[in-house]
C-alpha positions in Angstrom: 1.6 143.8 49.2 2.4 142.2 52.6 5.3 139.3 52.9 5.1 136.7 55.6 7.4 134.1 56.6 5.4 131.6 59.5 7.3 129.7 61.5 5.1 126.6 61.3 2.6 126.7 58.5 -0.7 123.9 57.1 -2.8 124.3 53.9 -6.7 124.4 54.8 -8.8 122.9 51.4 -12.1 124.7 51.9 -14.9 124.0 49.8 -18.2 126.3 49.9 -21.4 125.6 47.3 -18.6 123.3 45.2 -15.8 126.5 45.3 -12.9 125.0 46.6 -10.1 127.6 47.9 -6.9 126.7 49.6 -5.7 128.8 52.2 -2.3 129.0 54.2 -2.8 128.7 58.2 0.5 130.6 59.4 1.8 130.5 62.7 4.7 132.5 64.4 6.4 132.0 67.6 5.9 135.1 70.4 9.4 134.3 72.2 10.3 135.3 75.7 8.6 139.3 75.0 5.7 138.4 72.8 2.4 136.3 72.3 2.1 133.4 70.0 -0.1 134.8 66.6 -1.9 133.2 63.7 -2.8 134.8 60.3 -5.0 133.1 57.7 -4.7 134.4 54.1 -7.0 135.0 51.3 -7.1 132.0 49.0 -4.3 131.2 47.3 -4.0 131.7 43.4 -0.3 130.8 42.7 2.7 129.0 43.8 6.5 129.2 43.2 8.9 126.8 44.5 12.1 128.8 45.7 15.0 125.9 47.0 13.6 124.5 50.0 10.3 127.1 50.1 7.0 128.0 48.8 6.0 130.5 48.0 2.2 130.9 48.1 0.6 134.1 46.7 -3.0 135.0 47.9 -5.5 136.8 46.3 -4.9 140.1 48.5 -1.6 140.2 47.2 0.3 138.7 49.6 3.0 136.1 49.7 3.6 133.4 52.5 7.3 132.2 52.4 6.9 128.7 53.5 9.4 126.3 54.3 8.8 122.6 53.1 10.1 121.3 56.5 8.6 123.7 58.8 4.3 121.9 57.5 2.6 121.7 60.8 1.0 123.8 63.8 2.2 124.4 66.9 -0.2 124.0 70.3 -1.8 127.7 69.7 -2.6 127.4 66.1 -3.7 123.9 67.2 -6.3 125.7 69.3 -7.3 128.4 65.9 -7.9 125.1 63.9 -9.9 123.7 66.4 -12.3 126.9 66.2 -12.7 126.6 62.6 -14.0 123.3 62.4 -16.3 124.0 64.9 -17.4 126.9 62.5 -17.7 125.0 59.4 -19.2 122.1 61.4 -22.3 124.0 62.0 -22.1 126.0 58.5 -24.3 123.4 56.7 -23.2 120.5 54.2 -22.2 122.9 51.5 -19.4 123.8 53.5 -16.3 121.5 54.3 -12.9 122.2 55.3 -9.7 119.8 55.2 -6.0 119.7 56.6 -4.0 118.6 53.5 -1.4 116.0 54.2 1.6 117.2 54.8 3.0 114.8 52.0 1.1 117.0 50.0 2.6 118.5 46.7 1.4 121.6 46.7 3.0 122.8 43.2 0.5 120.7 41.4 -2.3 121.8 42.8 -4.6 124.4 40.2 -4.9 127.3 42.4 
């Protein structure tokens, strides 16, 4: 079991032949010695609310620390997004993606 904790984060609502899965876009800073990276997890299945975080766990095992203030994407994961809608564009009508809100509460959602 892996622990991340993005510094910017967004919840992707994909729906695939009427499946829906929600799935946390994490992004992290490089800094002055590193690169900018991205990791997309598996679908989450539960959430926790922990003070001023969420805590999303995905179906590898995982478990995104996400703070409530931090909902957004920064220029690079901008760019990732941007990819994957041009994926799921040409995937077919069974296939749709969607940026929730950030207003979103995302404890009431069934995972």
């Amino acid at each position: 079991m892996s622990n991340y904790n993005p510094d910017r984060w967004v919840m992707l609502k994909i729906t695939r032949d009427g499946q829906v899965t929600y799935k946390v876009l994490g992004s992290w800073y490089g800094g002055y010695t590193g690169s900018d990276s991205w990791k997309l997890n598996s679908g989450v299945t539960a959430v926790e609310v922990d003070g001023d975080s969420l805590l999303f766990s995905g179906a590898s095992g995982s478990v995104y620390r996400c703070h409530k203030n931090s909902y957004g994407m920064s220029s690079y994961a901008s760019d990732i997004y941007a990819g994957f809608v041009k994926h799921v564009e040409g995937a077919g009508p069974d296939y749709s993606m969607e940026l929730c809100p950030k207003d979103t509460d995302f404890s009431t959602i069934d995972y």
